[in-house]
Structure formats: structure tokens, C-alpha cells
N, C-alpha and C positions, 0 to 999 in steps of 0.2 A: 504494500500500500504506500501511496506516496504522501509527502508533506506540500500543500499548495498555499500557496499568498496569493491573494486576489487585488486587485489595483486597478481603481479607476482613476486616468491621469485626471487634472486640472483641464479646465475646459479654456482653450487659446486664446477667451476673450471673456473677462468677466460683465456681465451683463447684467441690470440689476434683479435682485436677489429672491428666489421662491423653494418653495419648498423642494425636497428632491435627493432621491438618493439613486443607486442602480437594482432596479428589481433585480435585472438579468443575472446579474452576477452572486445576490441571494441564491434566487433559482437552482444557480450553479452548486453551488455550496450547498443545498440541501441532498441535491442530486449526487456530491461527493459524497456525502456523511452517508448516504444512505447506502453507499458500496464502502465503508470501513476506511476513504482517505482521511484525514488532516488537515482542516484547516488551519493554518499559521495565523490569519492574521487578513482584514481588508481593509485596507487603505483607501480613504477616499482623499482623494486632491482637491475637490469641490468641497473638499468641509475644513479639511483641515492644510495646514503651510506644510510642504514638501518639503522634507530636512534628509539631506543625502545618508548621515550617519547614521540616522532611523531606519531607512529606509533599508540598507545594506546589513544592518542587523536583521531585519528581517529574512533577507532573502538569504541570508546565510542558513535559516533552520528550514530552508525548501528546498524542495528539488525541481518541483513548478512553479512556474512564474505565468500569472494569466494577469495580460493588460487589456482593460476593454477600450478598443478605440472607437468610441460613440458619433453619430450623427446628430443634425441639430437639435432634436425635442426637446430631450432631457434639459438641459441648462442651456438651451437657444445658441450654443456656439461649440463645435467641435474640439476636440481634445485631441488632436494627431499631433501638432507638436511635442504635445507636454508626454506624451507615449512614446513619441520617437527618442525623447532624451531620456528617458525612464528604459527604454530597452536598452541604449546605450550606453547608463551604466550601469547596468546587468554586464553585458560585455567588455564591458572595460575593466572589471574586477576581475570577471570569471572566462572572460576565454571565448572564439571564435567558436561557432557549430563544423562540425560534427564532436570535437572532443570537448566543449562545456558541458559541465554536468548539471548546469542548471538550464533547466526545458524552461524554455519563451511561445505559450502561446498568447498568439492574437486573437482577439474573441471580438466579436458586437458586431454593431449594424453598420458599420465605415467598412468591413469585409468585403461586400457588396462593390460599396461605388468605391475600394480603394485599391481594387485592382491586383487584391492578396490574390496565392492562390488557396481553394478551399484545405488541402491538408499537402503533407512531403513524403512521397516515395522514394527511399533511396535517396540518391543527387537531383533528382528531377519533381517536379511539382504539376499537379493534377490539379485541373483547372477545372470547375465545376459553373465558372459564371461567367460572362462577357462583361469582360472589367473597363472601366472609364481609364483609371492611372495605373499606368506601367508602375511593378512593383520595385523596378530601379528610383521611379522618381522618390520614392517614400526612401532608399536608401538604408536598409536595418537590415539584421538577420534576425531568424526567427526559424523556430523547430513547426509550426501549424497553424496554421488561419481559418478561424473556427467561426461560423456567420450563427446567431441569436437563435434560429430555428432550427439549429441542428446541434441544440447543447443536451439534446438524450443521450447524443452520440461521448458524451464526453470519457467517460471509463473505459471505453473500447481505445479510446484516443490516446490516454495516459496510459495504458496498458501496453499497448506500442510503442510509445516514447518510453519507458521505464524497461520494455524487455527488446525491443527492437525486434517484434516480432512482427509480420504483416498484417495492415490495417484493413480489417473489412468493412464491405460497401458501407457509405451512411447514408441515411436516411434523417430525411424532417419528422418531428412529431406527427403524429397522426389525430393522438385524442388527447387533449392538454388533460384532461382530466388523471392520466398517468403522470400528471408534475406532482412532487409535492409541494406541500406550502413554501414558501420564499422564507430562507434562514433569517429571520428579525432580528437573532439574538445576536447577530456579526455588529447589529447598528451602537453607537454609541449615543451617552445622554445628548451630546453636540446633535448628530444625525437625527433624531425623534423627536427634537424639539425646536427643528428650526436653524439651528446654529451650524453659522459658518466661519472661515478662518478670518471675517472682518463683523461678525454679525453675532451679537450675545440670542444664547435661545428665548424665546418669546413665545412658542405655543406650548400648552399641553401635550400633552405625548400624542405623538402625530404617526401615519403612514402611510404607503402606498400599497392602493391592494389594483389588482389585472385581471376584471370579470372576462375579460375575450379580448381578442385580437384580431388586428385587420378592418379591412373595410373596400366593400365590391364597390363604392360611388364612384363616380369617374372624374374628380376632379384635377384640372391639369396641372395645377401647382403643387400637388401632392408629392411628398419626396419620399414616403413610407413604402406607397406599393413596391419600391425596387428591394426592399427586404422582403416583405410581405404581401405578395399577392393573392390570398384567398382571406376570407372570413371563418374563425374560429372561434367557438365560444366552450367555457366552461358550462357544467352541469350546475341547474338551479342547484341543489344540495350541496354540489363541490362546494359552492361560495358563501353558501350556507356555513359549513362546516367551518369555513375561514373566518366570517365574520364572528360566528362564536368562538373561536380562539383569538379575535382581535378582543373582544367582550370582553374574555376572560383574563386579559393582559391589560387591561384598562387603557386602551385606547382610546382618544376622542375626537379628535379632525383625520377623516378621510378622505383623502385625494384617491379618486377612481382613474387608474391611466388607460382607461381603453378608449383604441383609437376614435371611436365612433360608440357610445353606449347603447345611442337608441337605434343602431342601424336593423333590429332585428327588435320593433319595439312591442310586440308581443310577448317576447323574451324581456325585454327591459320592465315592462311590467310585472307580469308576472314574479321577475325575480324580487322587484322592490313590495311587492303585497307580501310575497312570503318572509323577509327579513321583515318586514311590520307585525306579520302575522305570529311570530316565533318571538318578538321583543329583541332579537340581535343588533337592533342599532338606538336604542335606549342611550340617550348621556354620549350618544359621539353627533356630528356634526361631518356631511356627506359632501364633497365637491364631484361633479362629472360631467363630461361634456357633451355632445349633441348637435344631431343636425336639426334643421330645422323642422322636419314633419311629424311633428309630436300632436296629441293632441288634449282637453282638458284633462282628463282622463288618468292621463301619464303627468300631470301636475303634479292632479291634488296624491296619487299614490307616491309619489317622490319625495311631496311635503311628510306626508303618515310614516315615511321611512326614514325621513330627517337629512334627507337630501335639503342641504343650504343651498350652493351654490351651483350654478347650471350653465356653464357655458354656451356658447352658439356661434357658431361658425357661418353668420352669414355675406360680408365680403364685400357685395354691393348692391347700392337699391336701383343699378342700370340696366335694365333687361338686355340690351346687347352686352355687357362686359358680362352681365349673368352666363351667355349661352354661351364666351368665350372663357369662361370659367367652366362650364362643362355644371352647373348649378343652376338649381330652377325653381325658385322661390315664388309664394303666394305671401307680397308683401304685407297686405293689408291682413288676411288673416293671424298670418304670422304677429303682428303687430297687436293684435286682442289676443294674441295666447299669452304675450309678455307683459301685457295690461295685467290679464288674469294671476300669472305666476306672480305680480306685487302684489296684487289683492290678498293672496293667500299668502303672503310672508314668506316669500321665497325671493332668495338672490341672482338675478340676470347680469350676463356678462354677454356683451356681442362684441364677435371678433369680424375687424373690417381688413379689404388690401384697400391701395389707388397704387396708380402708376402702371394699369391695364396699356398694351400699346394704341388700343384706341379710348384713352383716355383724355378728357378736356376740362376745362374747368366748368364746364356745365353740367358733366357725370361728377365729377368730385363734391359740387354743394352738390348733387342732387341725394349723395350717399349720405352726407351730413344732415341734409333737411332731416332725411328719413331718420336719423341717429337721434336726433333732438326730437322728435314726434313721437319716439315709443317713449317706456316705461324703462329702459337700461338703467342698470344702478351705476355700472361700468364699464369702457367700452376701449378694448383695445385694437388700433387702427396702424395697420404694418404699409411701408412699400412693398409691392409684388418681388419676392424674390425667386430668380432662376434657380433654384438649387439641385444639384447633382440627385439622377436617378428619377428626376421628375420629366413627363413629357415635356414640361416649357423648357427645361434644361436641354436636351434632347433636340429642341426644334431649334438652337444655334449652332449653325455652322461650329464643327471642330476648328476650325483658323480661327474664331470669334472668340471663342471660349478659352482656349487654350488650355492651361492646366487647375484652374480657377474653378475650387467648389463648389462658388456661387453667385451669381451676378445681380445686383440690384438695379429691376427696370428701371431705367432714367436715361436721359438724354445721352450725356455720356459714355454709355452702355449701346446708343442706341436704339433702344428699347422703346421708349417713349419720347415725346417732344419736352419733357419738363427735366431739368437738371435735378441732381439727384438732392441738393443744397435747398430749392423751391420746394420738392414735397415732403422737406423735414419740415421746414419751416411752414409749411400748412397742417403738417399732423399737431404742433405743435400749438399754433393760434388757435388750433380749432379744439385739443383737449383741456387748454387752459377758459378757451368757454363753455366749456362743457363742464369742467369742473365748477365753475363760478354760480351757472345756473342750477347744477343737482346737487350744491353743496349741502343747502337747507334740507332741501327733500332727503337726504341720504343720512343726515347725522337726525331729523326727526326717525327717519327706518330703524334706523338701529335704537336709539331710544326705546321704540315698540317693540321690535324684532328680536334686541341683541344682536350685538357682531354675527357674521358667517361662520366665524371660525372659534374655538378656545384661546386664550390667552392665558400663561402664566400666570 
């Protein structure tokens, strides 16, 4: 059996600051434990300052080294830098592959768009994806590049690398319900409550739970489908059984990370009546996000389940940038569901882009009109980014792009007629009167309501 340390690098660009830690690499570690390895030890670089002597103490009581090199979600900016320097001193201590005795896998969702190959036969590498970056640009070695959907495969993996024996086929999950729960007990007090290597903790004991994965919508800015192309959901019961072990651990703010909740909202129902029905989310306090075709129905059950806050993913109130989003909203309806969800004490969040290529300043107020007309508590409003793995990624020319993760529509870029400087400076005029006008309205909500979340 082997000894592993787990390591999420620092994300290349700190950004400001939300909850978050690495499911995946729980996931991992329970999947170990559950075949008799060792965990040493998981380092997060998003929570905590990277200290070299720390660090190499660690990896001294391992024999694996798993660094996850993450894509944007998690903490909105990529961690391949801070992973590249992190594999580099792994080898700078210990010694080139083949004769380092310390195994370097690469794990996560940058697998994909980062042009590893899937695992190492011999001298040669088995390519299991059509990669964006050549594996010389990233410049590291590495014993296995192991992509998010195929961490069943991992003991078969370490078994190979620890005996050098041949690697058989892998395979992706088929039924999540064969994971077990996500190791909790790796997180530290820092991690659960908030706290990061600039930020004292502030919530109650907090976490992340992953009722299902994926999502069939076709939208074209999407950067997930190129890990994740199909829709997979846990078993009502499985999640059941989760959240009474978050119960039973006293947890109170949940952030749900699935990609899409309500994409199956039959399922999304019924799973939030039966955690109401069984009392499993008593005293916590629910975040999860959404598309937009919910209906009252899936409110008030959401409210009974203590679902706080609700994200929404709607982008723009332009019916053509809609259909060039691949997104097809019924605004006005839509608009009395988020009416409804205040009435009933519930927190709305709508997420907007601009900087569509056929974008003008008469679609940009016309996304704002529609902004300041609903019932949003708050409203986070991005430029369109090109990002790797996504069809808009995809649809620039390779000479355009070059080796560039990710491109920010804007003049500059090309992309659109507005400089990239012009639609900061509108996201900006236009959230600081959006704050001015729902100030009152939002600190009387809470007043009634109480905060979304717990507080220390």
C-alpha cells in the first residue's frame, strides 16, 4: 500500500474570495482509504501560504504525489502555474522519472484542455483525448495524467506505478452512486469555515456537497462539457444518506456544486421534499444553482428544504445574443418566478455576460433594464469569456488564439466592437447603481429573513 499527499496548487490569480475547497480530491482520498493507502497529508494552496520546507517534509513520508491542476470554477482562475512549480520541486529534491521514487500524478479537469496524456506506458504515453497544449508547452515531468472522471480508476493506477506492472484498460464511472462520500475529515478548521491564507474564518462550519454532474444544455460558452459530456446524477437516498452525515457532523451552510441542479427538475424536486420530509436539513442553510425553467412548485419545496440561496444563470434579456448563447428564456415569466422566490424568503442571484460579438449599447441597457425590473437581491454580471474547451473557444482560429487559455471578448481580442477597458467600466457604473438602489431593500430582507448564510 502506498503513502499519498494530495495538493491543490494556489490558483494563478487570486480573485476575490468565496467559499471552496477541492471535492475531487476528497473523492480521491476516500477512494484510497477505502483500498488500505495513506493519506499523508492535503494541502490546499487556496487556503493556506505555500512554504517550501513544509511542503518537502511532506513529500518526504510519500511515495505519491497527486497535484490537481484545476480549470476555472472552483476559484474562477486556474492553478497551472503554481502546479508547475510544485512538480518542480518534487524534482529538484528527488530526481528525474524513471529512477524518482517519488510518483507525480496529475489529476483534475486542466487534463483535458492541457494536452497531458491520459496515463504512461513504458517511454511512451497513450493519448486518450484531443488535446489543445502540447505537453512540451507545460514543460514538467510526470509518472500519469489522470482526468476527474476516471478517479475509480485510481488503485489500479498506483498499483502500476508502485509495482510496474501493466496498466489495465480504464474506464469512466458509470454509476456515481459506487463513490463514496468525499473525505471531510482531510479539511481543516481554516477550510470549513471560510478561511483563507488572507481571510480570518467567518462562517459556521460550512461545505461542499455534489448531488450530480454535468449538464446536456447546449450552451456555447460552456467550458465544463470538454470534461464532462453527459449528465449524471446521484441516487435520491445516496444524498440522503450524505446529508445525514453532514447532520450528524453539524454542519450549517451548504454550497451544492452541481453543475446545473435543476436540469432534471423532477429529480431536483423530489430530492429537496424528501430531505424536508426526513428533517436532514434542519439548522443548515442551502446555496444551489439553476437554470432558469423552474417553476413555483420547485420554490416553495426548496424554501421547506432551507434552500437560501438560488443562483440563475440567465446572461441576457437580448433575444438574439439569447439564440447566440445557445439559451432561450421566457423573460417575463421568469421574472414572477423571482418576484415569487422574494415573497417567500428566498435569496436570488442572477448571473449576467455582455461583450456578445453582436453586442451594442442598446442590448447592454436593455440586459440592465431587465436587471433593475426583477426582484434580484444580487447580481453578478461577467464579460463573455472565450475559455478553452468551450465551442466559442473552438470557433477562433488557432493563429488567433495561440496558446492563450482564455480570451476576453472585447475589441482588442477582436471579438467585439467595445474595448475591453469600456465594459469594465460599465459592469462597474452599472453594479455600483444597482447597489445604491437595492441597498434598503436588501439590508430590510435580511432584517426579516436573516443573512443567506451562518456567521460565526
Amino acid at each position: 500500500m502506498a503513502n499519498v499527499l494530495l495538493v491543490y496548487p494556489a490558483p494563478d490569480e487570486f480573485k476575490k474570495r468565496r467559499f471552496g475547497f477541492s471535492l475531487d480530491l476528497l473523492y480521491l482520498s476516500s477512494i484510497l482509504k477505502q483500498h488500505s493507502h495513506t493519506i499523508i497529508n492535503y494541502l490546499d494552496y487556496s487556503i493556506e501560504a505555500f512554504d517550501v520546507e513544509k511542503f518537502l517534509s511532506n513529500t518526504d513520508k510519500a511515495e505519491i504525489v497527486i497535484v490537481e491542476l484545476d480549470s476555472f470554477p472552483l476559484k474562477r482562475a486556474i492553478n497551472i502555474r503554481h502546479g508547475k512549480n510544485i512538480v518542480k520541486e518534487i524534482i529538484k529534491k528527488y530526481g528525474n522519472s524513471p529512477t524518482r521514487k517519488k510518483k507525480i500524478i496529475l489529476f483534475g479537469n486542466d487534463i483535458v484542455l492541457g494536452g497531458y496524456s491520459t496515463y504512461k506506458e513504458g517511454n511512451s504515453f497513450r493519448k486518450n483525448h484531443i488535446t489543445t497544449f502540447p505537453i512540451k508547452a507545460f514543460g514538467i515531468e510526470f509518472d500519469f495524467a489522470l482526468q476527474g472522471s476516471y478517479s475509480n480508476n485510481i488503485n489500479a493506477i498506483l498499483e502500476s506505478l508502485m509495482t510496474g506492472t501493466p496498466l489495465p484498460e480504464l474506464h469512466p464511472l458509470d454509476d456515481p452512486d459506487q463513490l463514496p462520500f468525499p473525505d471531510r475529515c482531510l479539511l481543516t478548521h481554516y477550510a470549513q469555515h471560510g478561511g483563507t491564507v488572507d481571510q480570518k474564518p467567518s462562517l459556521q462550519k460550512s461545505t461542499l456537497i455534489r448531488t450530480s454532474s454535468g449538464c446536456l444544455n447546449t450552451c456555447i460558452f460552456c467550458q465544463r462539457k470538454a470534461w464532462n459530456s453527459k449528465y449524471q446524477a446521484h441516487s435520491i437516498e445516496y444524498v440522503s444518506k450524505e446529508f445525514s452525515e453532514l447532520k450528524n457532523h453539524n454542519y450549517r451552510n451548504i454550497w451544492v456544486t452541481d453543475d446545473n441542479f435543476t436540469f432534471d427538475l423532477k429529480r431536483a424536486k423530489s430530492l429537496l421534499q424528501e430531505l424536508s420530509n426526513r428533517d436532514l436539513t434542519v439548522n443548515m442553510k442551502i446555496a444551489l444553482s439553476s437554470w432558469t425553467f423552474i417553476d413555483e412548485e420547485f420554490l416553495e419545496t426548496a424554501k421547506m428544504a432551507h434552500v437560501s440561496i438560488i443562483s440563475f444563470g440567465v446572461e441576457t434579456a437580448n433575444p438574439e445574443i439569447q439564440s447566440f448563447y445557445r439559451k432561450h428564456i421566457q423573460l417575463e415569466r421568469f421574472s414572477k418566478l423571482i418576484q415569487y422566490a422574494d415573497q417567500i424568503g428566498l435569496y436570488t442571484v442572477g448571473n449576467f455576460i455582455i461583450g456578445a460579438p453582436m453586442e451594442t449599447q442598446e442590448t447592454i441597457d436593455e440586459t440592465f433594464h431587465y436587471i433593475m425590473s426583477t426582484s434580484f437581491d444580487q447580481v453578478n454580471i461577467k464579460i463573455l469569456d472565450y475559455m478553452a474547451g468551450s465551442e466559442l473557444y473552438e470557433s477562433i482560429p488557432q493563429g488567433n488564439r495561440g496558446t492563450a487559455r482564455h480570451l476576453f471578448a472585447c475589441e482588442e481580442n477582436g471579438l467585439n466592437k467595445f474595448p475591453l477597458k469600456v465594459l469594465k467600466g460599465k459592469i462597474k457604473d452599472f453594479m455600483e447603481e444597482f447597489r445604491q438602489v437595492r441597498e434598503g431593500r436588501l439590508k430590510e430582507k435580511i432584517n426579516h429573513q436573516g443573512l443567506p448564510y451562518f456567521l460565526l
